[in-house]
Backbone as CSV, one residue per row, in Angstrom:
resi,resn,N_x,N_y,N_z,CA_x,CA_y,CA_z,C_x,C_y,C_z
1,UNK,0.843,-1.178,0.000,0.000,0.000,0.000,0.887,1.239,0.000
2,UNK,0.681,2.012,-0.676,1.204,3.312,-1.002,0.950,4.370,-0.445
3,UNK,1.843,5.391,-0.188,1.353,6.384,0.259,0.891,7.669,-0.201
4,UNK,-0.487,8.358,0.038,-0.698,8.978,-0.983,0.113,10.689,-0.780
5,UNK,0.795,11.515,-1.510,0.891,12.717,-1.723,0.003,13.656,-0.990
6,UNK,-0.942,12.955,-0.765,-2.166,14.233,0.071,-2.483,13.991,1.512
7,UNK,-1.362,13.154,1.788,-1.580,12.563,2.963,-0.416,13.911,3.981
8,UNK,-1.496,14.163,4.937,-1.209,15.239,6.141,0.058,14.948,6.606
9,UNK,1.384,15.592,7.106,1.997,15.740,7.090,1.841,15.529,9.032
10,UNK,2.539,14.699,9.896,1.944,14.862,11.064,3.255,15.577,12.014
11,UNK,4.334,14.017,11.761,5.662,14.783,12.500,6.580,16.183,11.313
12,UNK,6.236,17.385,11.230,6.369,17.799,10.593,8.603,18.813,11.684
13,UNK,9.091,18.599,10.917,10.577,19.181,11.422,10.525,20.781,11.496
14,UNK,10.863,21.345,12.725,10.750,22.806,12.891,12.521,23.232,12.313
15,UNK,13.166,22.801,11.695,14.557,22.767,11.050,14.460,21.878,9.913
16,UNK,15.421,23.239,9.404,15.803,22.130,7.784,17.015,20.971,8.279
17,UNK,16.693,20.013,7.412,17.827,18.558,8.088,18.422,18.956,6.482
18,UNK,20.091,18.393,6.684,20.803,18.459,6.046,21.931,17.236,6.129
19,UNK,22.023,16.414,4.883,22.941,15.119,4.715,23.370,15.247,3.707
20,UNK,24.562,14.915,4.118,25.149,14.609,2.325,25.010,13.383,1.473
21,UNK,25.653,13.803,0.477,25.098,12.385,-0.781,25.271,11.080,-0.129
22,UNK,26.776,10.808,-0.063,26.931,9.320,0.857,26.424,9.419,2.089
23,UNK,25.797,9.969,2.445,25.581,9.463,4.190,23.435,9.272,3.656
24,UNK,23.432,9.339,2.759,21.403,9.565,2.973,21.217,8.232,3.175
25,UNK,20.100,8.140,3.542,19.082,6.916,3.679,18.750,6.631,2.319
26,UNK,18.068,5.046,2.576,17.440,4.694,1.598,16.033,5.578,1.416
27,UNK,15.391,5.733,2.683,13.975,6.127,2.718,14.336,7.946,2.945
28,UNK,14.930,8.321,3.485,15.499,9.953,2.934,15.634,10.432,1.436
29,UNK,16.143,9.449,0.540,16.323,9.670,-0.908,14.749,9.583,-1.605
30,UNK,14.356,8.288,-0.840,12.629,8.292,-1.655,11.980,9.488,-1.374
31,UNK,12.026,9.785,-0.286,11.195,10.995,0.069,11.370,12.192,-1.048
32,UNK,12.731,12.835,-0.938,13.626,13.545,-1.926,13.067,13.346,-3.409
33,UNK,13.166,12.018,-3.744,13.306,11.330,-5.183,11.207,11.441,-5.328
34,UNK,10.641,11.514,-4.601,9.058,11.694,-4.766,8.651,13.012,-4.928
35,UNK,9.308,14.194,-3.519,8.695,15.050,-4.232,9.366,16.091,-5.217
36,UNK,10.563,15.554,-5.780,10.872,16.410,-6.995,10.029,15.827,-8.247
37,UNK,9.566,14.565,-8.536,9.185,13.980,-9.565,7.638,14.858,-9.322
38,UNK,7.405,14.831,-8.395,5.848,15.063,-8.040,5.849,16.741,-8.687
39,UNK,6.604,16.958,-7.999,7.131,18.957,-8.629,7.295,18.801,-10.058
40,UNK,8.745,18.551,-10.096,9.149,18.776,-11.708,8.369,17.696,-12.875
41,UNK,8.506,16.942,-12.584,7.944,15.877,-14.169,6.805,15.613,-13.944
42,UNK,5.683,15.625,-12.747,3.913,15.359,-13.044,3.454,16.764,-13.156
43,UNK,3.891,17.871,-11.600,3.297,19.086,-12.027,3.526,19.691,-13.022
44,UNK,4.900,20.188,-13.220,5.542,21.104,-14.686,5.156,20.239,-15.588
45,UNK,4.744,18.614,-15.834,4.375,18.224,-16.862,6.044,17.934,-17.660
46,UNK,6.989,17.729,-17.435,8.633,17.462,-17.695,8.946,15.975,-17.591
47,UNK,8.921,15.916,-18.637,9.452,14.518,-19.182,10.980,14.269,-19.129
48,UNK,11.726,13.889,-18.254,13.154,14.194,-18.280,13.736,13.678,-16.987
49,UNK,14.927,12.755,-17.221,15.722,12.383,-16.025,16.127,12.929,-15.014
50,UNK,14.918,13.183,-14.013,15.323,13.825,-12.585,16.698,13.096,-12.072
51,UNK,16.982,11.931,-11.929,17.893,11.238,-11.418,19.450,11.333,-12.208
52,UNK,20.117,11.958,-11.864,21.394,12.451,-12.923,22.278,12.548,-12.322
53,UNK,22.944,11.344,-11.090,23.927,10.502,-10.797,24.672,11.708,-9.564
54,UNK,24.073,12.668,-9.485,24.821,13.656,-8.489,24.110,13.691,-7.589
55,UNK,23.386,12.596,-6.982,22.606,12.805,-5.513,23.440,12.248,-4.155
56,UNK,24.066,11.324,-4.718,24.636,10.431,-3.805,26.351,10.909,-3.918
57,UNK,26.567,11.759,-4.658,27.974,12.301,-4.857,28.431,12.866,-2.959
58,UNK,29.958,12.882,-2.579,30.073,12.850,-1.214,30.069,14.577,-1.169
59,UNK,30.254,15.110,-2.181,30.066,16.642,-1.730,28.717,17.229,-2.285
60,UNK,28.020,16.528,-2.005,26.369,16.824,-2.733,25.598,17.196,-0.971
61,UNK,24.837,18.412,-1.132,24.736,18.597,0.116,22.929,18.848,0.348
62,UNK,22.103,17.371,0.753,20.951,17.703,0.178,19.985,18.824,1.931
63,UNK,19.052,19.560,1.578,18.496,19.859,2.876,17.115,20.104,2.407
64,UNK,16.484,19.538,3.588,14.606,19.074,3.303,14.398,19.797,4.362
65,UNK,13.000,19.900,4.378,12.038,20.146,5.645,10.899,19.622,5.415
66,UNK,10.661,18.491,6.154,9.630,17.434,6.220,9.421,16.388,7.302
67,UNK,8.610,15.432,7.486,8.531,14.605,8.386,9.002,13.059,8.264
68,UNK,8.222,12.019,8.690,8.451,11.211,8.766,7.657,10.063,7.580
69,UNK,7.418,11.122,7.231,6.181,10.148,6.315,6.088,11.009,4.629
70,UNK,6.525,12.380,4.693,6.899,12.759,3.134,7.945,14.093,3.483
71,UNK,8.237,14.633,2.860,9.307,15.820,1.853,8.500,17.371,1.955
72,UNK,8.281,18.117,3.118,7.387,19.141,2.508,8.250,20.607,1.193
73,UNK,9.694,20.606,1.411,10.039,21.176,0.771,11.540,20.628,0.783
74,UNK,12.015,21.329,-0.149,13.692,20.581,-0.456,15.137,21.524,-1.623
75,UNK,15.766,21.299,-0.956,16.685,21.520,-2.403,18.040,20.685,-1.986
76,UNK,18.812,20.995,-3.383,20.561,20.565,-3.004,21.439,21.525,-3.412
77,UNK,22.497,21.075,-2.809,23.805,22.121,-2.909,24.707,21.233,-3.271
78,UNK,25.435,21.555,-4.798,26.799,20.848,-5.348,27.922,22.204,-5.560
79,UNK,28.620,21.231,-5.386,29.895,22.042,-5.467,30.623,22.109,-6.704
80,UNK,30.844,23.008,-8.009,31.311,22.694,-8.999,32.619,22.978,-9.224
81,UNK,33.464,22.936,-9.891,35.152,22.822,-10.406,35.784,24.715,-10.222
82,UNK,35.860,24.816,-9.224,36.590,26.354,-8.889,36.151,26.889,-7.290
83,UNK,35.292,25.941,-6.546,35.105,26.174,-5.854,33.229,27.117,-5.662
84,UNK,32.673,27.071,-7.133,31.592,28.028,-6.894,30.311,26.222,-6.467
85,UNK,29.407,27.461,-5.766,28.525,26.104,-5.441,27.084,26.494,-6.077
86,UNK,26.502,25.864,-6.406,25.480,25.624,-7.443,23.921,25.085,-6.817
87,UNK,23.028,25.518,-6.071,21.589,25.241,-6.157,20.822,25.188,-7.251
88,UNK,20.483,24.002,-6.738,18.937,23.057,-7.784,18.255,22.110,-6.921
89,UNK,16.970,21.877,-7.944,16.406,21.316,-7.458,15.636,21.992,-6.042
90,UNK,15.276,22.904,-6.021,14.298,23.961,-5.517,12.884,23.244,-5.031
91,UNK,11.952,22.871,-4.549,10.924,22.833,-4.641,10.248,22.302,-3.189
92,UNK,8.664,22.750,-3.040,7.751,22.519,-2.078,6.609,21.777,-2.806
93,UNK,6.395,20.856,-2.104,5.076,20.012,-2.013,3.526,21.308,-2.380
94,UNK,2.834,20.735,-2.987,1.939,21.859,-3.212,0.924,21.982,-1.521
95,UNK,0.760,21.210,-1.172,-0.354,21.373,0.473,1.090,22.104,1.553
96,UNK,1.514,22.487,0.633,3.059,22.674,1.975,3.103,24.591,1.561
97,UNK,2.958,24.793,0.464,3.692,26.156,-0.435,2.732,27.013,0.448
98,UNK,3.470,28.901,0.705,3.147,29.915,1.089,3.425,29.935,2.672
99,UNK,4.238,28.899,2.695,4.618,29.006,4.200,6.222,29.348,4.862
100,UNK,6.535,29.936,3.667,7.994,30.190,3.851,8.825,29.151,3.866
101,UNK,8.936,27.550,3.450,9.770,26.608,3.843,10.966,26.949,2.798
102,UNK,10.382,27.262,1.779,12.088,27.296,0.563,12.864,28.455,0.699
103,UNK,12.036,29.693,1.467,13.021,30.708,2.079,14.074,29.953,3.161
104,UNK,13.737,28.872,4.092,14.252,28.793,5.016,15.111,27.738,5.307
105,UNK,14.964,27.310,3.427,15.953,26.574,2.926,17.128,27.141,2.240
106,UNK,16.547,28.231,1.647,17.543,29.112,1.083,18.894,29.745,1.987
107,UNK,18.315,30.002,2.933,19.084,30.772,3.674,20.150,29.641,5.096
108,UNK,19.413,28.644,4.959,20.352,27.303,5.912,21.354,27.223,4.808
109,UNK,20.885,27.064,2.856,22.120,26.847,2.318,23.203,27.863,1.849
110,UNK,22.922,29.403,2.261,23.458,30.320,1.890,24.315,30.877,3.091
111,UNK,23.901,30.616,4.260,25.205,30.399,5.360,26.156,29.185,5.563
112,UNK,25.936,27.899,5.171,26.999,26.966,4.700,27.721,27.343,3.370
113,UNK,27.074,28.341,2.820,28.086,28.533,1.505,29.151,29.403,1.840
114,UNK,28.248,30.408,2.545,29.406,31.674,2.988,29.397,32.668,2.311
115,UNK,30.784,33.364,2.023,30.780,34.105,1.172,31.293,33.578,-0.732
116,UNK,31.734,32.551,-0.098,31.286,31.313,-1.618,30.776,31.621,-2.779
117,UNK,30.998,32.002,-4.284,29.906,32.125,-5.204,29.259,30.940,-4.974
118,UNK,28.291,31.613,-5.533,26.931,30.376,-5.885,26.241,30.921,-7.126
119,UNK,25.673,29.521,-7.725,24.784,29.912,-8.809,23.566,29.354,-9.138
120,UNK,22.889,29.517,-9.662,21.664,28.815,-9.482,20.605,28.928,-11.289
121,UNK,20.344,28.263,-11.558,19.184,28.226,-12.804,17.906,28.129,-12.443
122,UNK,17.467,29.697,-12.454,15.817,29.594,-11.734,14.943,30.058,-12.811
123,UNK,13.668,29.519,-12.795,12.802,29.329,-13.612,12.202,30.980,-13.370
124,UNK,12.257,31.218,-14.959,11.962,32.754,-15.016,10.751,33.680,-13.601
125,UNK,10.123,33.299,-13.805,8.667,33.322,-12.607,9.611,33.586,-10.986
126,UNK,10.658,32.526,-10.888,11.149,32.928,-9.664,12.212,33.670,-8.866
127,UNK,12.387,34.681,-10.437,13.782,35.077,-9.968,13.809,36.557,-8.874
128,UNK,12.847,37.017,-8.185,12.148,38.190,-7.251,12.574,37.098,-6.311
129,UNK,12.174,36.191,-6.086,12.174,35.198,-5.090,13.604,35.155,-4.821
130,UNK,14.486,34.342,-5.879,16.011,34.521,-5.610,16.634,35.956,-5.548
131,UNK,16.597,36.541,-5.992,16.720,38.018,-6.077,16.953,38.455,-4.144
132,UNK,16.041,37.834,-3.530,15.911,38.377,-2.294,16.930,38.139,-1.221
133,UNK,18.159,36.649,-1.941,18.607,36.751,-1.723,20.051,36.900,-2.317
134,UNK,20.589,37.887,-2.520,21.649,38.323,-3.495,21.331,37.286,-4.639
135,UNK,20.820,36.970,-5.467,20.990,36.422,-6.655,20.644,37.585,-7.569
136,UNK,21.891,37.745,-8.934,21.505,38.739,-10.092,21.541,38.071,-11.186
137,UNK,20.633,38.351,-12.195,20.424,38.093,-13.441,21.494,37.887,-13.942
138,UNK,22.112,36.738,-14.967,23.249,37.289,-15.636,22.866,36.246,-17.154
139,UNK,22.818,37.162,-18.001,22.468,36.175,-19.792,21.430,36.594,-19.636
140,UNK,21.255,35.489,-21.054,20.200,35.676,-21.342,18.946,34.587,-20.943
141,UNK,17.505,35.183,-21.179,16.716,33.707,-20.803,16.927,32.135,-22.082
142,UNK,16.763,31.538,-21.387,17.118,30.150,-21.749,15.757,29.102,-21.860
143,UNK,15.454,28.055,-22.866,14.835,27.369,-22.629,15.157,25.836,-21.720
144,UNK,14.376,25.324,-21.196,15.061,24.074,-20.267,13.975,23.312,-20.465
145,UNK,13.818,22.040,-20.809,12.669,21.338,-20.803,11.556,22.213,-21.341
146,UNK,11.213,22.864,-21.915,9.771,23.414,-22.530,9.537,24.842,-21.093
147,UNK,10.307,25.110,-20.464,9.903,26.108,-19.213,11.348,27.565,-19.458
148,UNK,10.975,28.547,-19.178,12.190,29.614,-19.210,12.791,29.369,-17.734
149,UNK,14.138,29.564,-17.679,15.338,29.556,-16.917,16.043,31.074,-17.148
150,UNK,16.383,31.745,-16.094,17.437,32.911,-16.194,18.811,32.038,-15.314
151,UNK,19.681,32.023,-15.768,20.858,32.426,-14.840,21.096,32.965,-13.738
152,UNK,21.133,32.575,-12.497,21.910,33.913,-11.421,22.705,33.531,-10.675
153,UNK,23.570,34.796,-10.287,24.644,34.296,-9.381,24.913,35.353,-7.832
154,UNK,25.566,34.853,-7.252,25.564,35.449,-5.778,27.066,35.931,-5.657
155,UNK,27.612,36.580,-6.050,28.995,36.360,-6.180,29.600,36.362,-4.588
156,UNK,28.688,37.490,-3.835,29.579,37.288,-2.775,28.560,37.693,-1.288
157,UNK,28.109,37.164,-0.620,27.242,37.251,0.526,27.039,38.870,0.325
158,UNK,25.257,38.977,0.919,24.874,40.417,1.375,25.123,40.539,2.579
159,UNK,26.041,42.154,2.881,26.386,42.727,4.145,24.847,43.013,4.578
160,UNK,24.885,43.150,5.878,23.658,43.600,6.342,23.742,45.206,6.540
């Protein structure tokens, strides 16, 4: 018996949890591995290999906020060749969204980065959202799977 997506969320985590690639669970990855498919390839309607061999990588740095029973929101942090680090894979459960969880993901992975570049490929619609936190436009828009993508990057932490 399966569990359904609309099913209430009970032990819900007042902190984002954070593991890296080699250390996840089997049942940590399903969770992960459900609700990006549930996000990207049923909602967006994206036909395309969510699974692309960098989950389980040892400097892959994934962080959720969810319970014991599903994923209410999520992203990851990779590290690419110069030292800049790279967010993807963005997303909240739809019975979960308007509650601030991917802000409060954003910002658990933007103090482990530091003053670190980072970069990120956000879907045109959300770049006010990244924007809020030092992310700037850079290029041009891009197509990705049938959806627009801008570019942005953080080059270097906002002073307060």
């Amino acid at each position: 018996m399966g569990v359904s997506t609309d099913t209430p969320i009970i032990e819900t985590s007042s902190f984002p949890l954070s593991v890296a690639g080699d250390e996840i669970t089997a049942a940590q990855l399903h969770g992960i591995l459900r609700l990006r498919v549930d996000v990207f390839v049923v909602e967006q309607d994206c036909a395309y290999h969510e699974i692309d061999g960098r989950d389980l990588l040892p400097g892959t740095r994934h962080l959720w906020i969810g319970g014991s029973v599903a994923v209410d929101s999520y992203l990851r942090v990779l590290q690419d060749a110069g030292g800049t680090f790279r967010i993807g894979r963005v997303c909240t459960a739809v019975r979960s969204r308007g509650k601030g969880l991917a802000g409060r993901l954003m910002e658990t992975a933007l103090a482990g980065i530091g003053d670190a570049p980072c970069v990120l490929d956000a879907q045109t619609y959300a770049t006010k959202f990244y924007a809020k936190y030092g992310f700037v436009v850079e290029g041009e828009e891009f197509m990705e799977d049938g959806i627009p993508h801008l570019t942005m990057w953080r080059r270097e932490a906002p002073r307060p």
